[in-house]
C-alpha positions as CSV (number, residue, x, y, z in Angstrom):
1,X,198.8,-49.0,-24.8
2,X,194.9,-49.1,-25.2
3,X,195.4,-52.8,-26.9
4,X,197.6,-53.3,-23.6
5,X,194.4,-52.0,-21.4
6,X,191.8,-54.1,-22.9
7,X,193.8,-57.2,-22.8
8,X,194.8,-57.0,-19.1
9,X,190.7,-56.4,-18.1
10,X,189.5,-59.6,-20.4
11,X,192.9,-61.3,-18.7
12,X,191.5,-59.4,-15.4
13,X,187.4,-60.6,-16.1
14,X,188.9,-64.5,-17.2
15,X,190.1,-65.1,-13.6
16,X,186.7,-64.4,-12.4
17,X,184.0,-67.1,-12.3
18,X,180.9,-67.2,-14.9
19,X,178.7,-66.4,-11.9
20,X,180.9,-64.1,-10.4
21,X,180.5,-62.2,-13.8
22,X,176.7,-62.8,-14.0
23,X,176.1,-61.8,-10.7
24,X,177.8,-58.5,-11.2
25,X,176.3,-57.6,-14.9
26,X,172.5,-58.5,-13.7
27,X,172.7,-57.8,-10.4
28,X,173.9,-54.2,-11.1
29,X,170.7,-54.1,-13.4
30,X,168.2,-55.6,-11.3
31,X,168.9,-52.7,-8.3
32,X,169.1,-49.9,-11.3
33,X,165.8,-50.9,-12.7
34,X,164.0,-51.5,-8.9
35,X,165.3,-47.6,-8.3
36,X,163.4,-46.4,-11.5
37,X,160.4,-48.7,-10.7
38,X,160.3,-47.1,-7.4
39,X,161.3,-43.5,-8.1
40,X,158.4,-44.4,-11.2
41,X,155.5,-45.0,-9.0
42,X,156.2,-43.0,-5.8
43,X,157.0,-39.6,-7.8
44,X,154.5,-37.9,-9.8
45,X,157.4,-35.8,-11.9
46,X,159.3,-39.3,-12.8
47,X,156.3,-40.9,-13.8
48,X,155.9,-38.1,-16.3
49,X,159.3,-38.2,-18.0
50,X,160.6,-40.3,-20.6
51,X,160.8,-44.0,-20.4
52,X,163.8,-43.7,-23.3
53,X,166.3,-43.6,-20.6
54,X,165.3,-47.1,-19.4
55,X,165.4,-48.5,-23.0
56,X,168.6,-47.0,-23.2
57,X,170.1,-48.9,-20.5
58,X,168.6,-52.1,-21.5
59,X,170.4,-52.3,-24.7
60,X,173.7,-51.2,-22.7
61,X,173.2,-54.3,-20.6
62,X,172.2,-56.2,-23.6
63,X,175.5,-55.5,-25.2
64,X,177.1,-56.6,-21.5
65,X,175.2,-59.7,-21.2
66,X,176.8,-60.4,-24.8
67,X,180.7,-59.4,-23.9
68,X,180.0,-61.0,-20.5
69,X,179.1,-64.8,-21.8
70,X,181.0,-64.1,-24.9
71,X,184.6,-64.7,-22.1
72,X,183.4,-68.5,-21.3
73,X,180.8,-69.6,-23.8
74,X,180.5,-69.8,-27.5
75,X,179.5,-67.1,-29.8
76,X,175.7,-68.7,-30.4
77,X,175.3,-68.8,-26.9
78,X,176.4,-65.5,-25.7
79,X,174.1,-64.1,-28.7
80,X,171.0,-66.3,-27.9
81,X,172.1,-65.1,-23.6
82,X,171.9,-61.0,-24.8
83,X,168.8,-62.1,-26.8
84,X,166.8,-63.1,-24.0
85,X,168.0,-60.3,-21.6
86,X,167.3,-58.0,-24.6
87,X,163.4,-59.5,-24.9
88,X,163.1,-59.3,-20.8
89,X,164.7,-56.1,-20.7
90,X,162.1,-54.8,-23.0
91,X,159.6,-56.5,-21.3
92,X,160.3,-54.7,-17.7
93,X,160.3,-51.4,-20.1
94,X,156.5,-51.8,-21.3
95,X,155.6,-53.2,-17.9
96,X,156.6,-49.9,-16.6
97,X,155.1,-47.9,-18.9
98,X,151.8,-49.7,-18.2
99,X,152.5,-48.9,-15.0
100,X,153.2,-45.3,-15.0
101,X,150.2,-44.2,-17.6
102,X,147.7,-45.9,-15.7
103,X,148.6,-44.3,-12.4
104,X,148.6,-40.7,-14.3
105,X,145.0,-41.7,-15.4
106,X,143.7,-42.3,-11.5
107,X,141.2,-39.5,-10.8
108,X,142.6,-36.6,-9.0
109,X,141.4,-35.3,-6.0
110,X,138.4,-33.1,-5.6
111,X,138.9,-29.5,-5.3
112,X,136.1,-27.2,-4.2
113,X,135.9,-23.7,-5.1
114,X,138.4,-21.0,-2.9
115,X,135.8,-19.0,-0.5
116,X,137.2,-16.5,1.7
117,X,139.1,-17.0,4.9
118,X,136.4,-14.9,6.8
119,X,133.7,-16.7,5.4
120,X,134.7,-20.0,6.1
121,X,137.0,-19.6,9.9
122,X,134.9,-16.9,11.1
123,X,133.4,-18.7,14.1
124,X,130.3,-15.7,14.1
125,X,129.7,-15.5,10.3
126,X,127.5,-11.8,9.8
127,X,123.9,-12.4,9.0
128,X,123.6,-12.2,5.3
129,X,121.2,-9.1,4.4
130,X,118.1,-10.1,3.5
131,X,116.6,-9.1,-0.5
132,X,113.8,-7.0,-0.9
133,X,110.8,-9.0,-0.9
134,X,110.1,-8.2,-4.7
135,X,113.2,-8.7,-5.7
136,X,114.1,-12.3,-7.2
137,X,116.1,-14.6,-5.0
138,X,119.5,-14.5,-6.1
139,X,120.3,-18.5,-5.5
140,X,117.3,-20.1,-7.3
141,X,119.1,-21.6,-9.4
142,X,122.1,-22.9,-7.0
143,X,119.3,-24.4,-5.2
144,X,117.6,-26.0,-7.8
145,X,121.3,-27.5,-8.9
146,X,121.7,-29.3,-5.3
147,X,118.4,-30.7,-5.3
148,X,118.6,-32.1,-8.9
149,X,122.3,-33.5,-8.2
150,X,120.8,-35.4,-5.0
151,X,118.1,-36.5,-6.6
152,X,120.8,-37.8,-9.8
153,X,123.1,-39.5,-6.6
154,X,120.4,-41.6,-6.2
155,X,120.4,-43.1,-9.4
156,X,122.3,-45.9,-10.5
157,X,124.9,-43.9,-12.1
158,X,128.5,-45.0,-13.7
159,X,131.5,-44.7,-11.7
160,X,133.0,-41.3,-13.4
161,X,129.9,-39.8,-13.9
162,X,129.3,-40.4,-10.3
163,X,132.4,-39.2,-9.3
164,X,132.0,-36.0,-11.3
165,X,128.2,-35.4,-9.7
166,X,130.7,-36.0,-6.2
167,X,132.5,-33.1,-7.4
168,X,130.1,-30.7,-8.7
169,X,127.7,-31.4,-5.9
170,X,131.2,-30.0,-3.3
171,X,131.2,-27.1,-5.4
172,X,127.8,-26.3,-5.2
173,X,127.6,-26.8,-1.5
174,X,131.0,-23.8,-0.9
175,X,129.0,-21.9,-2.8
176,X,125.9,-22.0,-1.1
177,X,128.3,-21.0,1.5
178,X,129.7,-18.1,-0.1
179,X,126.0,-16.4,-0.7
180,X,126.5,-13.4,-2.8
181,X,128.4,-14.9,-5.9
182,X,131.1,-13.0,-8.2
183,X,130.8,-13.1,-11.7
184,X,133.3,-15.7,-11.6
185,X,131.3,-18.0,-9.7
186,X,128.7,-17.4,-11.0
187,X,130.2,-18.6,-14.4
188,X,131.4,-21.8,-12.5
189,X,127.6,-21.9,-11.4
190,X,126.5,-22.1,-14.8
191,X,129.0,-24.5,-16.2
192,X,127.4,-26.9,-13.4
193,X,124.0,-26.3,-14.3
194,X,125.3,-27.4,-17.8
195,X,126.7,-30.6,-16.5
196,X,124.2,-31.3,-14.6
197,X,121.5,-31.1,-17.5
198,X,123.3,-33.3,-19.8
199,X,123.4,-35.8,-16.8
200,X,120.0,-35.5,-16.4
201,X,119.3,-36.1,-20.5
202,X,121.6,-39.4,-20.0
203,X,119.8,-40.8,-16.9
204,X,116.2,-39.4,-17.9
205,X,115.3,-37.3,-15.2
């Protein structure tokens, strides 16, 4: 019965024409593997998964390809056909693991520091109380940090540590914002100033 089942299909697949045959095997692969180049570069969660899948289903076309010139053409040939779809198939599988790692690697978008609602919709923010005169201003050293990042901008910096200056120098700015700081940000405060001193070591200033 199964030899029965087989036989009619290759009987079925003979009446077709070679490009009838083509058309269906590679056509069938071509729309899979623009869907996963698509899904690949417009989804963040795809371009994370495994590529193995892909590699998967070229060799299952591969071993198509093979059956499918193996009904009208010689043995060699249909071995030398799956040979070459094998090597582009592989091909279109690096390409879109090129692809995929160096959009991961594009520089994310800056995010600044979470301030209060109030303090930043509030459309009469309350006057800050002012420090006692002898007591040391709290945001020296927040001030100090803007004016040396500005002054670093200026330079002729490389592109990621310009970008990074970009993103410290947003941080900086909610926080001058913010005033009073919390012991968190003031932690984030200093891990700035740190940055910003080794920038400074690089570039000389």
């Amino acid at each position: 019965m199964i030899y029965a089942f087989f036989d009619s299909l290759v009987n079925g697949l003979n009446a077709l024409s070679p490009d009838t045959i083509l058309w269906i095997v590679w056509g069938s692969f071509g729309a899979i593997a623009l869907i996963v180049f698509v899904l690949a570069l417009g989804l963040p969660s795809i371009r994370r998964a495994s590529k193995t899948p892909f590699l998967c289903l070229v060799n299952i076309y591969s071993g198509l390809t093979l059956a499918a010139f193996s009904i009208f053409s010689s043995i060699p040939s249909a071995l030398f056909s799956a040979a070459l779809f094998w090597a582009a198939g592989y091909l279109l599988y690096g390409i879109l693991v090129f692809l995929c790692r160096r959009l991961s690697l594009k520089p994310q978008p800056v995010r600044s520091v979470r301030v209060q609602d109030a303090a930043v919709t509030s459309p009469r923010p309350r006057p800050r109380p002012q420090p006692p005169r002898n007591a040391p201003q709290p945001n020296v050293r927040l001030e100090h940090a803007i004016a040396v990042t500005d002054r670093l901008l200026s330079r002729d910096l490389g592109k990621t540590d310009r970008m990074e200056l970009e993103k410290l120098k947003n941080t900086l700015a909610v926080l001058r914002v913010k005033g009073d700081l919390s012991p968190a940000e003031n932690e984030i405060l200093n891990e700035n100033f740190n940055t910003i001193l080794k920038l400074m070591a690089k570039y000389n200033i």
